[in-house]
SEVO-960119 format. One record per residue (C-alpha): residue in three letters; x, y, z. Coordinates in steps of 0.05 Angstrom, whole numbers, plus 32768, in hexadecimal, padded with zeros to 4 digits. Each point is the difference from the previous one (the first is absolute). Layout:
% residues N
ALAXYZ;...
END
This chain:
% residues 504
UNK804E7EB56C1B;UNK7FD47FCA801D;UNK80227FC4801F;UNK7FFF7FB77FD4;UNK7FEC7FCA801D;UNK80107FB27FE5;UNK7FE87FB98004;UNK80237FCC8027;UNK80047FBE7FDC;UNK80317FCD801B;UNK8025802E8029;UNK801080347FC6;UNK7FD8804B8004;UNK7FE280087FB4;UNK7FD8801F7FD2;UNK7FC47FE77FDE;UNK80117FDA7FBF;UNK7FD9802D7FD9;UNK801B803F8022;UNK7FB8801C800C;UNK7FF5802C803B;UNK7FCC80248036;UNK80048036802F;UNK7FEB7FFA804B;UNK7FF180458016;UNK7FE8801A804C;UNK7FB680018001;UNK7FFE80438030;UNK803780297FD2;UNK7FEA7FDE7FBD;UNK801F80407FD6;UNK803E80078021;UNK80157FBC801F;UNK801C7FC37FD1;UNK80167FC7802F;UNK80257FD97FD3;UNK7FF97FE07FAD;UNK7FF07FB08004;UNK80057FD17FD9;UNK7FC17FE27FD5;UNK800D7FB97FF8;UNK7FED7FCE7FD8;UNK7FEE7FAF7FFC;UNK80487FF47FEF;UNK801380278040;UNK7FDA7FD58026;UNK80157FBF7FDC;UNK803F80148011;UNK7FEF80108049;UNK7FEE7FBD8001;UNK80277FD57FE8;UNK803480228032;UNK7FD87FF1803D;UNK7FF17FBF7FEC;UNK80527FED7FF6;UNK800B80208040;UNK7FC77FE28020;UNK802B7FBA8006;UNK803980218021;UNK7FDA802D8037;UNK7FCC7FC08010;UNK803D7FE1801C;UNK8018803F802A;UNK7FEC7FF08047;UNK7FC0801F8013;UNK801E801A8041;UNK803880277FD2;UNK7FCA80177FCE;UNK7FE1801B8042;UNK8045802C8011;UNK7FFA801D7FC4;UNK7FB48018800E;UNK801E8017803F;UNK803C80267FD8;UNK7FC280237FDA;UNK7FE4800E803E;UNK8032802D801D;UNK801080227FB7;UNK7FB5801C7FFB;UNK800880108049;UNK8043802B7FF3;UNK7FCA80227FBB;UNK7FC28001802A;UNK8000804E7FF5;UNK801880047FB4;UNK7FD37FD27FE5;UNK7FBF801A8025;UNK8017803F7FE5;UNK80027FE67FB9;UNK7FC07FD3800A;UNK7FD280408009;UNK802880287FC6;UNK7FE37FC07FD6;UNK7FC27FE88021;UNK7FE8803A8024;UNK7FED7FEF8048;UNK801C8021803E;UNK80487FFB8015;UNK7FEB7FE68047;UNK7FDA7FC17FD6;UNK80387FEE7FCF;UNK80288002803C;UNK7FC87FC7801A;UNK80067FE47FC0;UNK80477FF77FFF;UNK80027FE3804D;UNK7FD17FCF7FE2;UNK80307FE77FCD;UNK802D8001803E;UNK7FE07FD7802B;UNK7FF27FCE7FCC;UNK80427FFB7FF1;UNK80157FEE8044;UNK7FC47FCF8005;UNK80147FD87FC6;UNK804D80028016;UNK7FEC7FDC803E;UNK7FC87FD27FD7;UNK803E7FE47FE5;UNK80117FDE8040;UNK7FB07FE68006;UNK7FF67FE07FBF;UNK7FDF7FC98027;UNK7FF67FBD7FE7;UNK7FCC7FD58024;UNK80157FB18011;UNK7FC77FCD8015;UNK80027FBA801C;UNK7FFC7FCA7FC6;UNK7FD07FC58009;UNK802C7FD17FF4;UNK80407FE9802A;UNK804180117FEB;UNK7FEB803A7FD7;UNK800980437FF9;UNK7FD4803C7FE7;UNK801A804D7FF8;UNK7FEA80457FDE;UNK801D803A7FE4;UNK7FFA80317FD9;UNK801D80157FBA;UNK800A80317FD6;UNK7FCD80067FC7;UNK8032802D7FCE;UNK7FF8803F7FDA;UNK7FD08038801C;UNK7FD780327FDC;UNK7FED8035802D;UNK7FDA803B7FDD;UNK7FED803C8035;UNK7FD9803E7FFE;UNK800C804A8011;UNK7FE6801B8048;UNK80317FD08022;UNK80377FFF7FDD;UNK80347FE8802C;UNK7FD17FD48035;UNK7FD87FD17FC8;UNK80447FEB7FDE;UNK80227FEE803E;UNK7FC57FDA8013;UNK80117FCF7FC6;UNK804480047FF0;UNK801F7FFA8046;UNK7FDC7FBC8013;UNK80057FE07FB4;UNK804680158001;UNK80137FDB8053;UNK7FD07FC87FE2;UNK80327FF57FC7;UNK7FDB801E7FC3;UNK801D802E7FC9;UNK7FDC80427FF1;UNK7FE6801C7FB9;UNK7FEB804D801B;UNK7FD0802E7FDA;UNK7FF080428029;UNK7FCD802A7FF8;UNK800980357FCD;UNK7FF78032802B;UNK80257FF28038;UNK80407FE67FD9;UNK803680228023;UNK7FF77FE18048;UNK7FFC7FBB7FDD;UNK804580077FE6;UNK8012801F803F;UNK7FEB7FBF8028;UNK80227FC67FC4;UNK803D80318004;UNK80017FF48050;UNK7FF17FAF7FF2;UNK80387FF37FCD;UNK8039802B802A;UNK7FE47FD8803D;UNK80097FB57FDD;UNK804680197FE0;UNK801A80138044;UNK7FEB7FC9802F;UNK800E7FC87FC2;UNK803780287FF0;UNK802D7FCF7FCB;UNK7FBB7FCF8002;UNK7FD980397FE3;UNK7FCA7FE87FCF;UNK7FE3802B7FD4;UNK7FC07FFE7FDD;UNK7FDA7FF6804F;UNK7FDF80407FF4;UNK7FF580257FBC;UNK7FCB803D7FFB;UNK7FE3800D7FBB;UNK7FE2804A7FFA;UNK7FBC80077FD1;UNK7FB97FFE7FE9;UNK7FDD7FCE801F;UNK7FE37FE97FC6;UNK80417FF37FED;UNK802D7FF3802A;UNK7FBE7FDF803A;UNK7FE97FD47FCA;UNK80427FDE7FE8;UNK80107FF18042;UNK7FB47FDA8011;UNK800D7FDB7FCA;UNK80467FF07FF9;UNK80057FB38009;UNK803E7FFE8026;UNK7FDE802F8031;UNK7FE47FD18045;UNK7FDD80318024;UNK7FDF80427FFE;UNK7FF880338042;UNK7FD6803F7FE6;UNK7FDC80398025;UNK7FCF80327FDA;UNK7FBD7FFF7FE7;UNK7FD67FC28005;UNK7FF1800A7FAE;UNK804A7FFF7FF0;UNK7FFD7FC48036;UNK7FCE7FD37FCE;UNK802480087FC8;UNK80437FE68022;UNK7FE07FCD801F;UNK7FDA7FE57FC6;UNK804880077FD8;UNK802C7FE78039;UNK7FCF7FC08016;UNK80007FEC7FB4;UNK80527FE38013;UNK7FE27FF58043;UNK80328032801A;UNK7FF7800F8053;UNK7FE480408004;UNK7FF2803A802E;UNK7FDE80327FF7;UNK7FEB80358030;UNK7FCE80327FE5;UNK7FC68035800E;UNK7FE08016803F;UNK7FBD80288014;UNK80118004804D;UNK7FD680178035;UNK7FF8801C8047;UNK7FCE7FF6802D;UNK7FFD8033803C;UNK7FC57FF08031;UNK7FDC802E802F;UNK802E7FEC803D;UNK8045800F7FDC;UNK802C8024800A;UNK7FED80377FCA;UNK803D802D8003;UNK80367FC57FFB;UNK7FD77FE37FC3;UNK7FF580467FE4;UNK80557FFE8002;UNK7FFA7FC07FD6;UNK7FCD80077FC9;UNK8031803E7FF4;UNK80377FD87FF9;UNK7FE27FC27FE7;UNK7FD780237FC6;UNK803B80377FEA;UNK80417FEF8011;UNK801E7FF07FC1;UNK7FCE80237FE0;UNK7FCE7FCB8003;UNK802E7FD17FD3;UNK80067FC98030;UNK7FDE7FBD7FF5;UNK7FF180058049;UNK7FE2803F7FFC;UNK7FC38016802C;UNK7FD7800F7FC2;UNK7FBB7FF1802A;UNK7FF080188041;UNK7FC87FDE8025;UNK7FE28030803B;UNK7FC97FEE8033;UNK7FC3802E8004;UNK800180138036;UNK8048801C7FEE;UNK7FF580127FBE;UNK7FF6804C7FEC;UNK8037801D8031;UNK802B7FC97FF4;UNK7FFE80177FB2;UNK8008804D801E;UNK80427FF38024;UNK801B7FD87FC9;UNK7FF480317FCA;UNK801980388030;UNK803D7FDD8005;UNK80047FE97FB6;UNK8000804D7FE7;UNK803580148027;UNK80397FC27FE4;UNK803480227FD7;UNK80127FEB7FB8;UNK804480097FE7;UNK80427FDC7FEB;UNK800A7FC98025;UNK8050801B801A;UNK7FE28039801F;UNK7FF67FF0804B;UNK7FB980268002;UNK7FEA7FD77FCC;UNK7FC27FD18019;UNK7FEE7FE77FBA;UNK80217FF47FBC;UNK7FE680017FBD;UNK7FE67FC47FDC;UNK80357FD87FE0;UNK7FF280157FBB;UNK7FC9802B7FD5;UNK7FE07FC87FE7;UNK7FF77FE68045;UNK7FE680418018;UNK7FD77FFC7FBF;UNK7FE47FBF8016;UNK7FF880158047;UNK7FD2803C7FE9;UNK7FD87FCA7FD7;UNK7FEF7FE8803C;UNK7FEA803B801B;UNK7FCE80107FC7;UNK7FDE7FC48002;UNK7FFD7FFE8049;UNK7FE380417FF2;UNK7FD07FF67FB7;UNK7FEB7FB6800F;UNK80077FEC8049;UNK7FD8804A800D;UNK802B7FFE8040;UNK8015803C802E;UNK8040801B7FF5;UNK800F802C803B;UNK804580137FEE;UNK80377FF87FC9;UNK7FF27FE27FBF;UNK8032802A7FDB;UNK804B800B7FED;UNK8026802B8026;UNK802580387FDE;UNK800C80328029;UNK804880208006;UNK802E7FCD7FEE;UNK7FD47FC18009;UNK7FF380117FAE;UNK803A7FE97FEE;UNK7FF37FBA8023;UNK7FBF7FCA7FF6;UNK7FE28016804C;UNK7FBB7FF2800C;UNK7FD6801E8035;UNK7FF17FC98041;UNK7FB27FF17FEA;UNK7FC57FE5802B;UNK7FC67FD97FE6;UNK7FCA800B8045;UNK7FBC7FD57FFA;UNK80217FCE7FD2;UNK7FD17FBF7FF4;UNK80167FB98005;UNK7FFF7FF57FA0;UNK801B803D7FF0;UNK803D80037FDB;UNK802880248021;UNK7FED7FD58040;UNK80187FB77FD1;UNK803680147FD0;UNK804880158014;UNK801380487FF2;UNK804680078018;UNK800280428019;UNK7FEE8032803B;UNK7FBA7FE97FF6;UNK7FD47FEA803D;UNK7FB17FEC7FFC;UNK7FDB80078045;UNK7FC57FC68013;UNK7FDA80078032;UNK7FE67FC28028;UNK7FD57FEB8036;UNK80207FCA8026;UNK803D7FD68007;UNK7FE57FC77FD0;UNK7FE680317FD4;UNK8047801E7FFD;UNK801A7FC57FF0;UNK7FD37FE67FC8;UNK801180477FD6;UNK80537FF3800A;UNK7FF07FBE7FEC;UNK7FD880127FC4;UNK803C800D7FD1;UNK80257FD57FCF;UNK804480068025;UNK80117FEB803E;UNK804780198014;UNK7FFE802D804A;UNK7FCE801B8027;UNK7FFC8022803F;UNK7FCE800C803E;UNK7FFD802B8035;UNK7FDA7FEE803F;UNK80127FFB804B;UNK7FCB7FBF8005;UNK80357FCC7FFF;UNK7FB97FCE7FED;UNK7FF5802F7FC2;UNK80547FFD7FF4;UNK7FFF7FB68004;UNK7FC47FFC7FD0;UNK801C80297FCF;UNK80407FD38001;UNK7FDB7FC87FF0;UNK7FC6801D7FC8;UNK802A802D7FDB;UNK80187FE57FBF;UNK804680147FF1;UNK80497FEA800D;UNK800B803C8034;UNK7FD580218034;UNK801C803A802E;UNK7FDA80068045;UNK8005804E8013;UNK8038800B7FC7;UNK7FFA80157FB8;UNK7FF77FD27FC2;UNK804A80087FF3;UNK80447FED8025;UNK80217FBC7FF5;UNK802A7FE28019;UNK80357FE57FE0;UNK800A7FB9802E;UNK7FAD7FF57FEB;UNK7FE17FE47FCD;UNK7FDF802F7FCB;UNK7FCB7FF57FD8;UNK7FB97FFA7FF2;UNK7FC07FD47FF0;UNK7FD280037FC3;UNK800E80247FC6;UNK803D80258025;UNK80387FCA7FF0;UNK7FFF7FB57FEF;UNK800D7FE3804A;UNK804E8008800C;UNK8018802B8030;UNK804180367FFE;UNK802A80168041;UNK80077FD4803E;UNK800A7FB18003;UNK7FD07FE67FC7;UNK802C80267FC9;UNK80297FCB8002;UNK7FCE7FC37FF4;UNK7FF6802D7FB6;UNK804C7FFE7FF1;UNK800D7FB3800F;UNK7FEA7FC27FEF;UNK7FF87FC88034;UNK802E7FC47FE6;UNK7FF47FC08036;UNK80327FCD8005;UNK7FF77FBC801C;UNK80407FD5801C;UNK7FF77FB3800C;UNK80387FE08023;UNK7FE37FC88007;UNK80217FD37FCF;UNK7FC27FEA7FE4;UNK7FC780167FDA;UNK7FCC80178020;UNK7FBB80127FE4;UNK7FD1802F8028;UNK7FB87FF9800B;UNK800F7FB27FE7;UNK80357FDF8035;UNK7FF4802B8037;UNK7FAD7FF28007;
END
């Protein structure tokens, strides 16, 4: 019998209203593997979700931030003392390798202790008044109730990313997983609401976080909308992105949103071709391509070109597929058929209307007991033109297109030439051509001699152009999203005093 999993609205674990229900099964074992039964909620769910995070919303506002940070630190150590079990139970969901859920979970980790300390650094800023006997200070506030809606691939990571610093900042959380990943959602809320009950202990509020299961359709949409709702935080695809923002912005709502990628890297004819041969590996298939960091271009010199592609497909052939649990495992499936689906899409048209060179891959993977999972075979795209398809449009999957170029600037006008505009990477040992890079390339990130992916969790994260909307998640500007700047102005001067007019 499959385990049941609840909402938690205002501190209580519940069903849906309406009783309704979805499976979550493990994307490598699909036949044999039910994670757990979840519930599939409704706007009434979330109305209620609401309306308990904004009640508790006055009482935790007034919690000092420096306590709200001990209990990020509390959460902290609990995922720390479940590092192992819930990497374990992130790949039985998601898919990906045991060694990144681990990274995943770390992630979650590190932000946690980040945002416990943040607590301590809510900075104001004071400046000198131009009058005498005056006073003038900043600080910030809380804005009130979150919605943070996340996606799959990281399914730990992305909601600590927004929960953690909206929750030290003094916001309440409304929390709608991915319906894929559902399990390590709960897993994390679980770890927040025994972490606030022990360190407020008799002050416990509850209603600070509530996660409502569902469609997003459902579920997403009433909480864009919802008019008691202040701010949205999502991550997936930049379509899904418009449509919140166009709902959201109508009640002038803050939002974030943090969407696709078409990443690149660059290796020149002086690099270091085994090292970046190591990272295109990583950076186009770990996670099986479902990244929105993903190396899904690579951008190769001439000179470099053909035996550059002949190592890398060498070494491509030879990655394992497999469950993710099972230490020889290099690569797990995709995180569900229709994703696979969509992934082979790709693959045809990079195939029927791009006319490009497929040199290996480009089909499911069924061998053994890979059938009984959505696996795709690791598939190269060589001679790839700047327009194509396949070269523009996120896939999401083990999918890499090859370019070749025939100079540095020439390099960078075909990474540039996308839509998005999240990482990019270039390897060179011309510290000119590094620096140049750094300053032409058009995204939020840019790795020198490292692959497009590997955040950090005390750095900013985001991208330019159609990738995201202009906030940033992880590091110090998190925070400037979950507060609003209130200035106060003290005159002890015992009269009034009218700036601009009776001090010029």
């Amino acid at each position: 019998m499959a385990e049941k999993f609840k909402n938690l609205i205002n501190g209580v674990w519940k069903d849906s209203t309406e009783g309704n229900t979805f499976e979550n099964r493990n994307p490598a074992k699909w036949n044999e593997d039910i994670i757990g039964i979840f519930p599939s909620s409704t706007k009434e769910d979330v109305d209620e979700a609401v309306a308990a995070a904004k009640a508790a919303f006055e009482k935790w506002r007034l919690i000092p931030a420096p306590k709200r940070g001990d209990i990020l630190k509390v959460v902290g150590d609990r995922m720390s003392e479940r590092k192992d079990e819930i990497a374990f139970e992130m790949t039985r969901e998601m898919g990906k390798v045991f060694a990144e859920t681990k990274g995943d979970v770390q992630e979650g980790i590190d932000t946690a202790y980040y945002a416990a300390s943040e607590g301590r650094r809510l900075f104001g800023y004071n400046a000198p008044s131009e009058l005498q006997n005056k006073m003038n200070l900043s600080f910030r506030v809380p804005i009130g109730v979150g919605g943070f809606i996340t996606p799959w691939n990281f399914p730990m990571a992305i909601p600590t990313w927004k929960i953690f610093p909206a929750l030290v900042c003094g916001n309440t959380c409304v929390f709608k997983p991915a319906e894929l990943t559902p399990k390590t959602a709960a897993t994390l809320i679980e770890i927040i609401e025994a972490s606030i009950k022990e360190v407020l202990g008799k002050e416990y509020i509850p209603g600070v976080v509530n996660i409502v299961h569902g469609k997003g359709r459902i579920v997403g949409e009433a909480i864009i909308s919802h008019p008691d709702v202040d701010l949205i935080s999502f991550t997936g695809s930049t379509l899904v992105g418009k449509r919140i923002n166009e709902v959201a912005g109508g009640d002038l709502k803050r939002v974030s949103l943090e969407l696709g990628g078409k990443n690149a890297q660059i290796v020149m004819n002086d690099a270091d071709t085994e090292l970046a041969l190591e990272a295109v590996l990583w950076g186009a298939f770990g996670t099986t391509g479902q990244r929105c960091t993903a190396t899904s271009r690579l951008i190769l010199h001439k000179d470099i070109y053909d035996d550059f592609i002949k190592r890398l497909t060498e070494k491509v052939n030879k990655l394992k597929l497999g469950y993710g649990n099972e230490p020889e495992t290099q690569i797990g499936p995709c995180v569900s058929e229709s994703q696979r689906q969509s992934v082979h899409d790709y693959v045809k048209i990079g195939l029927e209307e791009d006319k490009a060179n497929m040199i290996c891959g480009g089909e499911f993977a069924t061998d053994g007991e890979l059938s009984d999972g959505w696996f795709y075979k690791p598939t190269i795209f060589a001679d790839v033109k700047p327009g194509m398809r396949i070269e523009q449009e996120e896939i999401f999957g083990p999918v890499l297109s090859v370019i070749k170029c025939s100079d540095l600037d020439d390099a960078i006008r075909i990474l540039n030439g996308t839509k998005y505009g999240l990482s990019s990477s270039i390897f060179t040992k011309n510290v000119n051509d590094a620096f140049k890079a750094i300053r032409d390339i058009k995204a939020g990130i840019t790795y020198v001699n490292g692959a497009t992916i590997g955040a950090e969790a005390h750095m900013p994260f985001g991208g330019v152009k159609q990738t995201g909307n202009g906030h940033r998640e992880g590091g110090w500007t998190v925070y400037d999203f979950y507060t609003e700047w209130k200035v106060v102005y003290i005159d002890y001067s015992g009269k009034l005093q009218r700036a601009q007019i009776d001090n010029y």
